[in-house]
PyMOL commands that place a pseudoatom at each C-alpha (Angstrom):
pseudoatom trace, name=CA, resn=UNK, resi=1, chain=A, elem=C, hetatm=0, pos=[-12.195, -3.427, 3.623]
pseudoatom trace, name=CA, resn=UNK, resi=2, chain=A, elem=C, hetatm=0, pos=[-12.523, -4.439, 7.417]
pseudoatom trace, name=CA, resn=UNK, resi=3, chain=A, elem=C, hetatm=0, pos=[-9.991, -7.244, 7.892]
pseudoatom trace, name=CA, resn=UNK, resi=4, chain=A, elem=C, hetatm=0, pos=[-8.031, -7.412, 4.599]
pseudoatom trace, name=CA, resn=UNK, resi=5, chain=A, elem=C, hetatm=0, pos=[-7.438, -5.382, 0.874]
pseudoatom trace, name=CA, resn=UNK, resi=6, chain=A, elem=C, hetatm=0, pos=[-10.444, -2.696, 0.184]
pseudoatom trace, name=CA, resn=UNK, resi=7, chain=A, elem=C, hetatm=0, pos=[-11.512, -5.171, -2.940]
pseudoatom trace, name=CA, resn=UNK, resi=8, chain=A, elem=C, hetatm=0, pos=[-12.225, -1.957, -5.267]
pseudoatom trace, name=CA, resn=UNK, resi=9, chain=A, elem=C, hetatm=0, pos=[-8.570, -1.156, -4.690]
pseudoatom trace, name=CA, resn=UNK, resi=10, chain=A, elem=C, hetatm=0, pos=[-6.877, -4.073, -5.481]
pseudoatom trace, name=CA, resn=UNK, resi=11, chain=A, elem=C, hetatm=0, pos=[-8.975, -4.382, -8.807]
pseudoatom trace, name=CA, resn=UNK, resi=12, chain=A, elem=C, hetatm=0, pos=[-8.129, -0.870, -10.155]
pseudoatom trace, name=CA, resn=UNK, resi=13, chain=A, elem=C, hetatm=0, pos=[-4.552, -1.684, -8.786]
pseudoatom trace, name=CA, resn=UNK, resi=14, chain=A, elem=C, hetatm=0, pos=[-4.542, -4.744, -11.014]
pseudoatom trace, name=CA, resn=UNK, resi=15, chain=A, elem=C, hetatm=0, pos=[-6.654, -2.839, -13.657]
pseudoatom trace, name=CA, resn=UNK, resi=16, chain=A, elem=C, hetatm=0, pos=[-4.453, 0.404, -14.066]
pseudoatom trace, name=CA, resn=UNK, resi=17, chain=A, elem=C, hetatm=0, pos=[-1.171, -1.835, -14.793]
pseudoatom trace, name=CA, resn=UNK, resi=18, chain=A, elem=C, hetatm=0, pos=[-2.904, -3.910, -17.683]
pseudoatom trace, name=CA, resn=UNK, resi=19, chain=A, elem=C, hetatm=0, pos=[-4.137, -1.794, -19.688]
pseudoatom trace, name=CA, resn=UNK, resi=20, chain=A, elem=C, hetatm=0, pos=[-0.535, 0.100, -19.851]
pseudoatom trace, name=CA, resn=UNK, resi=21, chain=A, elem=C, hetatm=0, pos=[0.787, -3.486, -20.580]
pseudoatom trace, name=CA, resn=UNK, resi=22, chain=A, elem=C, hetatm=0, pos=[2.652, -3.725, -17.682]
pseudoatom trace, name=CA, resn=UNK, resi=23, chain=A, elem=C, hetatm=0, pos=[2.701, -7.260, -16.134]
pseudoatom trace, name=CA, resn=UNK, resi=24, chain=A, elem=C, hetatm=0, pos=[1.347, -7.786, -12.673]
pseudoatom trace, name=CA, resn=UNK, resi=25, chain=A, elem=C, hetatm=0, pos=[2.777, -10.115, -9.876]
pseudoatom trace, name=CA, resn=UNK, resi=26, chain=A, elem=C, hetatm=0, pos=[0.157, -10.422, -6.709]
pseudoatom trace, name=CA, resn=UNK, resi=27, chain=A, elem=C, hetatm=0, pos=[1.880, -11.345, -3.694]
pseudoatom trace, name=CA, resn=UNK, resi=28, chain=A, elem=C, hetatm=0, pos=[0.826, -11.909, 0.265]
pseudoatom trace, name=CA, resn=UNK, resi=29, chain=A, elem=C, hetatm=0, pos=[2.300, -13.022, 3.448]
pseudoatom trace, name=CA, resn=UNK, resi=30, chain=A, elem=C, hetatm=0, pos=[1.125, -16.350, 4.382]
pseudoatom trace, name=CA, resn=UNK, resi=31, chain=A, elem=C, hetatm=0, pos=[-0.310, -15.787, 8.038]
pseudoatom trace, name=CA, resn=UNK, resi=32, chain=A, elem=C, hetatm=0, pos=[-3.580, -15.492, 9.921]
pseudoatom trace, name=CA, resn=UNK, resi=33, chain=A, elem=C, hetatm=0, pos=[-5.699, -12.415, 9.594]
pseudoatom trace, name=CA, resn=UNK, resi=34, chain=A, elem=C, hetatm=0, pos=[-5.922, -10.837, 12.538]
pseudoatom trace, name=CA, resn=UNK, resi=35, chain=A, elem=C, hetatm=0, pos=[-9.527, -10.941, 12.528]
pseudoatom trace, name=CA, resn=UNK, resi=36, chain=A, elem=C, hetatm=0, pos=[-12.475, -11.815, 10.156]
pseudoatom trace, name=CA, resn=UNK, resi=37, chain=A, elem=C, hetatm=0, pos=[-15.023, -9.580, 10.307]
pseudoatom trace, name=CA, resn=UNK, resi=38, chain=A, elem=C, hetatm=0, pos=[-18.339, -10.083, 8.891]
pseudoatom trace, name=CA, resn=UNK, resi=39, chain=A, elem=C, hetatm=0, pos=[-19.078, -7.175, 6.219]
pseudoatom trace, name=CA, resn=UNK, resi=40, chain=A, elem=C, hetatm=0, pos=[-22.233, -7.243, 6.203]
pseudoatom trace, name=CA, resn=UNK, resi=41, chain=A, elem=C, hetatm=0, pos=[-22.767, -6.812, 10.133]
pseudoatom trace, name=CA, resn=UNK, resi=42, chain=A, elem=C, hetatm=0, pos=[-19.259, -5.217, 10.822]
pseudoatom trace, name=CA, resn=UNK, resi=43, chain=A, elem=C, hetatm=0, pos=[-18.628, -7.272, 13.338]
pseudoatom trace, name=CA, resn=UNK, resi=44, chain=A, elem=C, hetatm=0, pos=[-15.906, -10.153, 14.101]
pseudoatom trace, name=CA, resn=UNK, resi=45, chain=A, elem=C, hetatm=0, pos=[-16.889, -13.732, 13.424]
pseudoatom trace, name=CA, resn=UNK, resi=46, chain=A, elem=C, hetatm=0, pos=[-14.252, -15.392, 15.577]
pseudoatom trace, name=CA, resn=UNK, resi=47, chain=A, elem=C, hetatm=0, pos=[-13.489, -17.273, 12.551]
pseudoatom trace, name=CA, resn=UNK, resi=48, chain=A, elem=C, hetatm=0, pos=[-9.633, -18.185, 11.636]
pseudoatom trace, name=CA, resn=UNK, resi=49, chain=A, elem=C, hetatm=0, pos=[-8.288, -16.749, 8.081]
pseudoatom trace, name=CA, resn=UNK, resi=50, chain=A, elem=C, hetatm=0, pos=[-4.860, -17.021, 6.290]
pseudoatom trace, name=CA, resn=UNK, resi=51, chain=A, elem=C, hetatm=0, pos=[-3.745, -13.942, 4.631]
pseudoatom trace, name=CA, resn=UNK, resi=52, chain=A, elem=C, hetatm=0, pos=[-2.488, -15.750, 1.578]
pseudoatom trace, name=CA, resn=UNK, resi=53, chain=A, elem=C, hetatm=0, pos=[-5.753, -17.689, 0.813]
pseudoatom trace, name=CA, resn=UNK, resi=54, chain=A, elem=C, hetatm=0, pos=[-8.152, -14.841, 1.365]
pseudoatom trace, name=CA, resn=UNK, resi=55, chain=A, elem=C, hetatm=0, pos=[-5.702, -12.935, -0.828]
pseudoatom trace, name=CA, resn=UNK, resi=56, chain=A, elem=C, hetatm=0, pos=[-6.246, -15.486, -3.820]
pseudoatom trace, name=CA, resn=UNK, resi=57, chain=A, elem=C, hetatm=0, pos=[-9.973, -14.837, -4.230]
pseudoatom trace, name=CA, resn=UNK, resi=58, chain=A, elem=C, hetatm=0, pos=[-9.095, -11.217, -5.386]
pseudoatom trace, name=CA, resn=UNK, resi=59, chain=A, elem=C, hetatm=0, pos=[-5.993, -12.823, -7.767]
pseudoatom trace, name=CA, resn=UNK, resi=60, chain=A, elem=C, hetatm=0, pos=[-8.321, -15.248, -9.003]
pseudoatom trace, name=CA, resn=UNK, resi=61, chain=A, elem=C, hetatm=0, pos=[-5.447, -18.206, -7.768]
pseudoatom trace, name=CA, resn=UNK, resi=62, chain=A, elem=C, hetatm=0, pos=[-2.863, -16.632, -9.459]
pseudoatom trace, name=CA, resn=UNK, resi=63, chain=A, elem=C, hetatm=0, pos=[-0.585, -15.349, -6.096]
pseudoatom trace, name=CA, resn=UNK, resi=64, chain=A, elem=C, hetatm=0, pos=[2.676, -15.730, -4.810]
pseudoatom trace, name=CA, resn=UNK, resi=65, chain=A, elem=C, hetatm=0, pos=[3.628, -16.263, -0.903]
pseudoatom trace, name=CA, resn=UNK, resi=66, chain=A, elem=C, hetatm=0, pos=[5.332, -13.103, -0.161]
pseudoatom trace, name=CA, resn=UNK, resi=67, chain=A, elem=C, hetatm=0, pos=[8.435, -15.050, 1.195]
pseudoatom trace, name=CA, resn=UNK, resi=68, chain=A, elem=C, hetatm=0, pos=[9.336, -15.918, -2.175]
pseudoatom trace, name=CA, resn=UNK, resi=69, chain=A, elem=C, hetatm=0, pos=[9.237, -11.815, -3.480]
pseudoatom trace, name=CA, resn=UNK, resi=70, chain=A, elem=C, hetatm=0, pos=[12.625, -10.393, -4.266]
pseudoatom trace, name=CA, resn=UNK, resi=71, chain=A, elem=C, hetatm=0, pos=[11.394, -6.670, -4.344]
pseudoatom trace, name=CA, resn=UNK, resi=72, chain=A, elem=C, hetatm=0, pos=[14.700, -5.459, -5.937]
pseudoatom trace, name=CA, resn=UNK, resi=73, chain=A, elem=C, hetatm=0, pos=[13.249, -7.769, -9.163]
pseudoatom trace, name=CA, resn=UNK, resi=74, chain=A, elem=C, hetatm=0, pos=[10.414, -5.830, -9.621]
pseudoatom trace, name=CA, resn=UNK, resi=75, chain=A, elem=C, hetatm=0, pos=[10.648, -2.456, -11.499]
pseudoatom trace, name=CA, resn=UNK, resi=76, chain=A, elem=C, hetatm=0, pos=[7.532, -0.951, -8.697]
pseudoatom trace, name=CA, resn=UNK, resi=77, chain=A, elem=C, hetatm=0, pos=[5.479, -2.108, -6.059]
pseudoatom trace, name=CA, resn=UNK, resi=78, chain=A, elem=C, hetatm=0, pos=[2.086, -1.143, -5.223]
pseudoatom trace, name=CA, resn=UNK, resi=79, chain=A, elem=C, hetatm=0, pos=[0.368, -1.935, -1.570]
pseudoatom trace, name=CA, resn=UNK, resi=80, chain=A, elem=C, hetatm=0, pos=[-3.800, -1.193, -1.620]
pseudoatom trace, name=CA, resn=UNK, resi=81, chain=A, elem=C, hetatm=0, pos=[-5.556, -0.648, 1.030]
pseudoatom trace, name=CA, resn=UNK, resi=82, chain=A, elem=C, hetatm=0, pos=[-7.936, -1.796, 3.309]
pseudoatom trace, name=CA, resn=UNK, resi=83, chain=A, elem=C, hetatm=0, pos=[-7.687, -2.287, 7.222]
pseudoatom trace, name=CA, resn=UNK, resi=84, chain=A, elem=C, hetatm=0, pos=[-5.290, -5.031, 6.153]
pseudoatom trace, name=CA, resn=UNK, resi=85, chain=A, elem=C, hetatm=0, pos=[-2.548, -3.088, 5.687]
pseudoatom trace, name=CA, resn=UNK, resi=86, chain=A, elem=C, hetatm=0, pos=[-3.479, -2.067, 9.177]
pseudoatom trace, name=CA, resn=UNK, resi=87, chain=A, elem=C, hetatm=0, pos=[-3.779, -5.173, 10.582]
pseudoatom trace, name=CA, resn=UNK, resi=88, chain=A, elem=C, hetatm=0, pos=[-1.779, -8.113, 8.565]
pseudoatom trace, name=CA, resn=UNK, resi=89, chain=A, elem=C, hetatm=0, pos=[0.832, -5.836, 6.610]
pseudoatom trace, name=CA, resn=UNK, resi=90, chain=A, elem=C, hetatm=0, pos=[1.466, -3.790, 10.046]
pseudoatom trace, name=CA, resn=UNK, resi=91, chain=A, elem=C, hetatm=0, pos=[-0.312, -3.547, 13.133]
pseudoatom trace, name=CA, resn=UNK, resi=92, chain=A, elem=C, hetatm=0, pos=[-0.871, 0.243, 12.865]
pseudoatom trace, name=CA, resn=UNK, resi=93, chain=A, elem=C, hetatm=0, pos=[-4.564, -0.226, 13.962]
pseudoatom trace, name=CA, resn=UNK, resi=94, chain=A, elem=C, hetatm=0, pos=[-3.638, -1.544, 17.151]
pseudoatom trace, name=CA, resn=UNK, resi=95, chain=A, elem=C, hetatm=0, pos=[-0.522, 0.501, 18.050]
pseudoatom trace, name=CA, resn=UNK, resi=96, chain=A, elem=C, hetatm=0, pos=[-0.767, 3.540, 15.975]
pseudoatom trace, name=CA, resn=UNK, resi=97, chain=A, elem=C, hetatm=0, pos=[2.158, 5.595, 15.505]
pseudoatom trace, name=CA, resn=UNK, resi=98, chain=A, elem=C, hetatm=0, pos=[4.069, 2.628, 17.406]
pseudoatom trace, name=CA, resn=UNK, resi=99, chain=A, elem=C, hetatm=0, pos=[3.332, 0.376, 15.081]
pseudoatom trace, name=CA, resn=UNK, resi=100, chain=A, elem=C, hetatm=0, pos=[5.674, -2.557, 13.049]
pseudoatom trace, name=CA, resn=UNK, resi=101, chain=A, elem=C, hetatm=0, pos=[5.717, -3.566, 9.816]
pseudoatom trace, name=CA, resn=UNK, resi=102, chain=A, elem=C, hetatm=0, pos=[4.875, -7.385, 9.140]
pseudoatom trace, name=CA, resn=UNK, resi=103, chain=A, elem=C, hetatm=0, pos=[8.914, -8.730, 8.555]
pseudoatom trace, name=CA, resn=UNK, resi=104, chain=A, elem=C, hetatm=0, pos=[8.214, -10.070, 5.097]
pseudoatom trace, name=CA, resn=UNK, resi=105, chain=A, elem=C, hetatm=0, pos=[6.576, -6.869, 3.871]
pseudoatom trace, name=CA, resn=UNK, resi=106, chain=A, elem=C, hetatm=0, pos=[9.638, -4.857, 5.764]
pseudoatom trace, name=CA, resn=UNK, resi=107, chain=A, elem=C, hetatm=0, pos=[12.228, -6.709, 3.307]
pseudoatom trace, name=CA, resn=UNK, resi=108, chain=A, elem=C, hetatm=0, pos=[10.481, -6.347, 0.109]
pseudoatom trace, name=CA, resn=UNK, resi=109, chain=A, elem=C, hetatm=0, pos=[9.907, -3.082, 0.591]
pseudoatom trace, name=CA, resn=UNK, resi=110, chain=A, elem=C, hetatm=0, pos=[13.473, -2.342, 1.924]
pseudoatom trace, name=CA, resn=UNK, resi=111, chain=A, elem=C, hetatm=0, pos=[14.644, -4.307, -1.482]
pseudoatom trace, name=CA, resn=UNK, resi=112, chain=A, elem=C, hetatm=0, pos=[12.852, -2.585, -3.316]
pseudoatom trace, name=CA, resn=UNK, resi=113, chain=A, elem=C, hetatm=0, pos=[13.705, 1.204, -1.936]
pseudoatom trace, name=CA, resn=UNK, resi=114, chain=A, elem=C, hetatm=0, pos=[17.488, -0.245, -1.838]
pseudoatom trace, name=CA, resn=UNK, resi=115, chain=A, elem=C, hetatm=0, pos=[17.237, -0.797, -5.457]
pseudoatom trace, name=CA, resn=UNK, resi=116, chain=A, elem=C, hetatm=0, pos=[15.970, 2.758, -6.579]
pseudoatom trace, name=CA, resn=UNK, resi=117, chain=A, elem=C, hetatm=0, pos=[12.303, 1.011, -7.314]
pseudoatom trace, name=CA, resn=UNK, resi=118, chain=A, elem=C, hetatm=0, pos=[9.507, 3.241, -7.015]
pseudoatom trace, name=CA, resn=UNK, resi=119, chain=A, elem=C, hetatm=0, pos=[6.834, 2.458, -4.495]
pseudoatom trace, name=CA, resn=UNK, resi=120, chain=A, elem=C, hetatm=0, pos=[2.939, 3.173, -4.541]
pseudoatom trace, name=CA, resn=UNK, resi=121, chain=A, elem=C, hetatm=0, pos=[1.117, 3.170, -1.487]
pseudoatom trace, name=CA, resn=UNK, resi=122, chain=A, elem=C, hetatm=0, pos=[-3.156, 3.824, -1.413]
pseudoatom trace, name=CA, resn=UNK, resi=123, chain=A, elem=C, hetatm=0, pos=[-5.574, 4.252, 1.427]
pseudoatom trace, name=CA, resn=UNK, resi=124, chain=A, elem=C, hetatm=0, pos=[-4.078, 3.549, 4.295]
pseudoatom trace, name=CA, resn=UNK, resi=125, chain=A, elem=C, hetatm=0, pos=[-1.182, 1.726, 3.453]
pseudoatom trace, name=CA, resn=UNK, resi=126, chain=A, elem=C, hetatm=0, pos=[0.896, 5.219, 3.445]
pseudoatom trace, name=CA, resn=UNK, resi=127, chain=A, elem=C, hetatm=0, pos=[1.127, 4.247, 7.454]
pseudoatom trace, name=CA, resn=UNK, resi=128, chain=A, elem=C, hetatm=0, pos=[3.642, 1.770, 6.152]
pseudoatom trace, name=CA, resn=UNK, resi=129, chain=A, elem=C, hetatm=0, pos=[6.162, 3.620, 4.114]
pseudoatom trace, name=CA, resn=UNK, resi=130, chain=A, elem=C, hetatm=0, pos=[5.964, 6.294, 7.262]
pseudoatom trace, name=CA, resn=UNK, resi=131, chain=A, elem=C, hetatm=0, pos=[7.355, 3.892, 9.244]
pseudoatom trace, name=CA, resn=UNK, resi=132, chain=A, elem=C, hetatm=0, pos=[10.297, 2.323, 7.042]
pseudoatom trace, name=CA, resn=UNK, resi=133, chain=A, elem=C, hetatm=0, pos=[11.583, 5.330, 5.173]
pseudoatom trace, name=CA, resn=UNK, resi=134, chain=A, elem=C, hetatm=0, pos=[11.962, 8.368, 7.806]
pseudoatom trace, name=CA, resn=UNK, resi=135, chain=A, elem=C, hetatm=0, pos=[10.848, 11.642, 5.970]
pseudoatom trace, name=CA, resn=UNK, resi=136, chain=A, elem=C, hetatm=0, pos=[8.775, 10.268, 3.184]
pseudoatom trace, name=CA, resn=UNK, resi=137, chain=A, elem=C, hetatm=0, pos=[5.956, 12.332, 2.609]
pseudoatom trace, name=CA, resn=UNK, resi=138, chain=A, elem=C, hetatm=0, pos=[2.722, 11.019, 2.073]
pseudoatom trace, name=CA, resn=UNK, resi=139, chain=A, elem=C, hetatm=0, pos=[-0.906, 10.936, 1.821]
pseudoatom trace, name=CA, resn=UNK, resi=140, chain=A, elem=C, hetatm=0, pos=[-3.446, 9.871, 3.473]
pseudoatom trace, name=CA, resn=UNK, resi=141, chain=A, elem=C, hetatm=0, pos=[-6.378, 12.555, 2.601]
pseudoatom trace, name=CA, resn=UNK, resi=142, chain=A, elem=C, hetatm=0, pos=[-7.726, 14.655, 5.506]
pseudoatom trace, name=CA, resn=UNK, resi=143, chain=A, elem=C, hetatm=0, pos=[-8.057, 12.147, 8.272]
pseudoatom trace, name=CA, resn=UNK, resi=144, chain=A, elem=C, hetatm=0, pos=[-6.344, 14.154, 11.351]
pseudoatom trace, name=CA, resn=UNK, resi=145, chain=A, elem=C, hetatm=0, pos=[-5.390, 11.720, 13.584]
pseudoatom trace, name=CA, resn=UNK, resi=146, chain=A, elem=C, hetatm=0, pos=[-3.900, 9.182, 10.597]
pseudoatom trace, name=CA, resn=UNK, resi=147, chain=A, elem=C, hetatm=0, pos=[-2.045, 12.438, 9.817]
pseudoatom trace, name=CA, resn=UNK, resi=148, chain=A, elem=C, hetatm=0, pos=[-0.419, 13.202, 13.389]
pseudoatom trace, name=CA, resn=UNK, resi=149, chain=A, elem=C, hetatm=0, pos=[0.599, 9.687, 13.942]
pseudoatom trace, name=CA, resn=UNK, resi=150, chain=A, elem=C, hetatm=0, pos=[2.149, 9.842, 10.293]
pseudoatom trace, name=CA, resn=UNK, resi=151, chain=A, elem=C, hetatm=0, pos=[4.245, 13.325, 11.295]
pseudoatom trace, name=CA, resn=UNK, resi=152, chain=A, elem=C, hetatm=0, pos=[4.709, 11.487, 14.906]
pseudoatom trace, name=CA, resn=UNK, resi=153, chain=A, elem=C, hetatm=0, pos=[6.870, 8.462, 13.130]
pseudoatom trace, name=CA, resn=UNK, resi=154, chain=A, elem=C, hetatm=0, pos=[8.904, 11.224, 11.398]
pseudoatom trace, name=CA, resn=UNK, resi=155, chain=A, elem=C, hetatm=0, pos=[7.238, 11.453, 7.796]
pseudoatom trace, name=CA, resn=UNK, resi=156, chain=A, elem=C, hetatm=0, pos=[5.699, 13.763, 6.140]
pseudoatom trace, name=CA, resn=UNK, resi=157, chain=A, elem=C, hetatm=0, pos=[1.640, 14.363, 5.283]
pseudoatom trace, name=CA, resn=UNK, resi=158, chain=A, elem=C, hetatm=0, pos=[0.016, 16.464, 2.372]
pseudoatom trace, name=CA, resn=UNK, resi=159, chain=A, elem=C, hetatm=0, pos=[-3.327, 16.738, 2.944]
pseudoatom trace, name=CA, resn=UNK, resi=160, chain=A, elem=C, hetatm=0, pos=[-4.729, 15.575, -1.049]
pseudoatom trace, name=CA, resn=UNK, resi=161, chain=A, elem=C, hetatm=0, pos=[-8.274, 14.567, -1.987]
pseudoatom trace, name=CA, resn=UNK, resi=162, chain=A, elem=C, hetatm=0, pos=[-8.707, 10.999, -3.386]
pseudoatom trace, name=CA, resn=UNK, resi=163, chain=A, elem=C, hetatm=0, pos=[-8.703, 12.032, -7.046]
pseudoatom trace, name=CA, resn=UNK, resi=164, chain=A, elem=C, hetatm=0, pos=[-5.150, 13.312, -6.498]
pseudoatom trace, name=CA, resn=UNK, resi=165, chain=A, elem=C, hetatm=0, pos=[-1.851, 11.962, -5.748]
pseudoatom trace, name=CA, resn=UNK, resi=166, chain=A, elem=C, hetatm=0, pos=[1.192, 13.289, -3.406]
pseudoatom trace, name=CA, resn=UNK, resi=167, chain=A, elem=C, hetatm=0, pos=[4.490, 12.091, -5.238]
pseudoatom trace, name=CA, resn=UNK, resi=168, chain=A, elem=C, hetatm=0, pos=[8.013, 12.262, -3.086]
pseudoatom trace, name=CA, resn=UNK, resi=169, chain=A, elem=C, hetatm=0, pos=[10.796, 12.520, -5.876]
pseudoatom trace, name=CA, resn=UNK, resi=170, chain=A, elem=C, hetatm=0, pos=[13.096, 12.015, -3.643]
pseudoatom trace, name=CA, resn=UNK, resi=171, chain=A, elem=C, hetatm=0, pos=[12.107, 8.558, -2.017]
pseudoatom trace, name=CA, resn=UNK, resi=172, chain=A, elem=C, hetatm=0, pos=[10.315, 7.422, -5.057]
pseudoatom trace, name=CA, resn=UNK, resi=173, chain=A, elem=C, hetatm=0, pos=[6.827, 7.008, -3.454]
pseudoatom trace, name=CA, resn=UNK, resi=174, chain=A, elem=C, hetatm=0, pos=[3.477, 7.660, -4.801]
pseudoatom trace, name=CA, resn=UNK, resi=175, chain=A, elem=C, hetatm=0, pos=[0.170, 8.189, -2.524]
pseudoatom trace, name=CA, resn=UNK, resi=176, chain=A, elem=C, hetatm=0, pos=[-3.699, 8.144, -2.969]
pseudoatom trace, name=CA, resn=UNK, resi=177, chain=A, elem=C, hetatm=0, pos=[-6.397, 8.934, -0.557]
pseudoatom trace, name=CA, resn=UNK, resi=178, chain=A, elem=C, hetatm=0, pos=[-8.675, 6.620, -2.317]
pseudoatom trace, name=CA, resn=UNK, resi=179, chain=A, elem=C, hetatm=0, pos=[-11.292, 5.607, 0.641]
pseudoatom trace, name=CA, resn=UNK, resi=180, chain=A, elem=C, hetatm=0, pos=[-10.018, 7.382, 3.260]
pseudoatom trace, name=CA, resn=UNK, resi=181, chain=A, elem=C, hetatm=0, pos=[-11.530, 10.148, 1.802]
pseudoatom trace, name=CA, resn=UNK, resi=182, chain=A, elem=C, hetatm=0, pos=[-13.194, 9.514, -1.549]
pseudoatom trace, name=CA, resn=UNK, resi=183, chain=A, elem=C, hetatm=0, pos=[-17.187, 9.985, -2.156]
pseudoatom trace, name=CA, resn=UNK, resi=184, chain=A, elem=C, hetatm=0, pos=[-17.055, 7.044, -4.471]
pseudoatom trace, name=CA, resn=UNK, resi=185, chain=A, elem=C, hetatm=0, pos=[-15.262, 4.256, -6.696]
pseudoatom trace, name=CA, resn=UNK, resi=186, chain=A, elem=C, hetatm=0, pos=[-15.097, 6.915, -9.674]
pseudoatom trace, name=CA, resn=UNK, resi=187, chain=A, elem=C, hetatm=0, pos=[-12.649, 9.059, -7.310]
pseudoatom trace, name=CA, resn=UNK, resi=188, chain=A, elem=C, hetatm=0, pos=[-10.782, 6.087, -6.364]
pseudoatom trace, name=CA, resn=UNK, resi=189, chain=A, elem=C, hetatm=0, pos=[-9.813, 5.165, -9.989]
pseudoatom trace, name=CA, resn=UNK, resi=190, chain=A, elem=C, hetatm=0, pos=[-8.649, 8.408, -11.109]
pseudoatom trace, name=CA, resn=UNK, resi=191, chain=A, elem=C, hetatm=0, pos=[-6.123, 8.724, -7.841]
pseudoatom trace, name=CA, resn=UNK, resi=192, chain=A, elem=C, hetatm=0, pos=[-4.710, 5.026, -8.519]
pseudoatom trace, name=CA, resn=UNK, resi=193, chain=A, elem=C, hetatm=0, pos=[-5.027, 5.423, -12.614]
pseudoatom trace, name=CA, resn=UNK, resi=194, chain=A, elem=C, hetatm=0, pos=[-2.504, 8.627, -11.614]
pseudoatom trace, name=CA, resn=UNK, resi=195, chain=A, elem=C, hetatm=0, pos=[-0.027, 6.704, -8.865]
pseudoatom trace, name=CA, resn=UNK, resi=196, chain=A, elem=C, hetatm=0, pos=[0.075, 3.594, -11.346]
pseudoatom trace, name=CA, resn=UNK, resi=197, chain=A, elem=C, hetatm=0, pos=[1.043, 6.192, -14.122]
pseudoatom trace, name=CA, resn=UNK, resi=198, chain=A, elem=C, hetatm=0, pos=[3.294, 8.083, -11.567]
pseudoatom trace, name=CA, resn=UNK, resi=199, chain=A, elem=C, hetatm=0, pos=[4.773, 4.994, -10.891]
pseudoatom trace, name=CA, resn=UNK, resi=200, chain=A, elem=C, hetatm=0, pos=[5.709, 3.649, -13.964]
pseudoatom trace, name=CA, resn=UNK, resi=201, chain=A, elem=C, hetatm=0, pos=[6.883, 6.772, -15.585]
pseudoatom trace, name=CA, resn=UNK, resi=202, chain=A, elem=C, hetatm=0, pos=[9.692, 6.676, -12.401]
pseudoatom trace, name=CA, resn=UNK, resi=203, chain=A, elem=C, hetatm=0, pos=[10.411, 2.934, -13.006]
pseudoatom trace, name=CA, resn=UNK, resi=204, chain=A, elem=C, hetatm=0, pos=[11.174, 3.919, -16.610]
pseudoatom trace, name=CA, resn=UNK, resi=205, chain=A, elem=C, hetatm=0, pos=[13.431, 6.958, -15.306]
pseudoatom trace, name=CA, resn=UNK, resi=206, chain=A, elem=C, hetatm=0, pos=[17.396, 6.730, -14.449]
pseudoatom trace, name=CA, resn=UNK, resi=207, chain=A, elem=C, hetatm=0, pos=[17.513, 5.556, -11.082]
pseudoatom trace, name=CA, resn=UNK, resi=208, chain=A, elem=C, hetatm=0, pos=[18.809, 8.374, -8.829]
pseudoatom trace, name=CA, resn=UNK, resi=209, chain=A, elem=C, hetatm=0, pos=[22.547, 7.601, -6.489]
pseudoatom trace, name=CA, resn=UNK, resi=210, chain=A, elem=C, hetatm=0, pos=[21.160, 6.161, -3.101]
pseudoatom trace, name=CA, resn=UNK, resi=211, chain=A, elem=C, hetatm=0, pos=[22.574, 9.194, -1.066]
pseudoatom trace, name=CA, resn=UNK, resi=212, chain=A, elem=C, hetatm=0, pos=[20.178, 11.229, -2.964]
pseudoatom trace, name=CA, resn=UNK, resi=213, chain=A, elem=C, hetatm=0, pos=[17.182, 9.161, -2.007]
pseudoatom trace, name=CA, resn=UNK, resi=214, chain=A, elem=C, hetatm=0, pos=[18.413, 9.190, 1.536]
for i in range(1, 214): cmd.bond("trace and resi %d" % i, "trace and resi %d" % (i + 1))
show_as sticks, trace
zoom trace
């Protein structure tokens, strides 16, 4: 939850898919972290991390480096949570509403939205579809400064509580508070169980013309 994916995420993200049948592809950029942080203390270690390998333990090996990711040959993609997606996947948690978007997670995500593909994005990780598609709206519960820096990079925020979603038809993206505001893991599951279901209901939908997706 500190320095990479909030773990309870990523296993209902993996969980929700399965038991629709839908087959799973786990992907990460291989990089440093930009910290490790020790959870039980909260503090930094000073200890050096890759992205990709700490990303393994929660894919139990099975992982691709996120070079290799076409995301126009996926039919969704999903990004969890976790101060990660703050700190590897972007560096929103340093710069805020001036943030970037790690390259590699910039082109999968712009293959993906290119090729009509729905995207789901949980927690935090809303921060990063604010900043590559202008006027989504999102999600990101009730946190008010998350939310102004979200309306400052042009997008959109509707204030939801975690056992809810916000969907944007028109950009095809699906948002859950899950920790950001939930009271517990029960909360959390039934806001992913609903974007995973969100999201595959669009990836099984005619793919709208591009100009109407802006």
């Amino acid at each position: 939850v500190y320095d990479g994916s909030e773990i309870h995420e990523a296993v209902l993200t993996l969980l929700h898919p399965d038991r629709c049948g839908a087959e799973v592809v786990m992907a990460a950029p291989d990089k440093p972290q930009m910290h490790v942080v020790d959870h039980l203390s909260g503090e930094p270690t000073g200890e050096t991390r890759n992205v990709l390998v700490e990303s393994a333990r929660i894919a139990r090996g099975k992982i691709a480096d996120l070079a290799s990711i076409d995301g126009a040959a996926f039919d969704a993609v999903v990004l969890p949570g976790g101060f990660g997606a703050a700190k590897n996947l972007s560096d929103f948690a340093s710069r805020g509403e001036a943030c970037a978007v790690d390259p590699g997670v910039e082109r999968v995500l712009s293959e993906a939205h290119r090729a009509g593909r729905p995207i789901g994005v949980l927690c935090i990780s809303p921060v990063i579809a604010a900043r590559l598609l202008p006027g989504v709206e999102v999600t990101i519960g009730n946190d008010t400064q998350t939310a102004r820096a979200i309306r400052a990079m042009g997008a959109g925020h509707a204030e939801r509580q975690a056992d809810d979603i916000c969907i944007d038809e028109r950009l095809r993206v699906v948002s859950t508070p899950a920790y950001m505001s939930a009271r517990g893991i029960g909360e959390v599951d039934q806001g992913i169980g609903q974007v995973i279901e969100a999201v595959l209901q669009m990836a099984a939908a005619p793919v709208p013309p591009a100009a109407a997706r802006g």
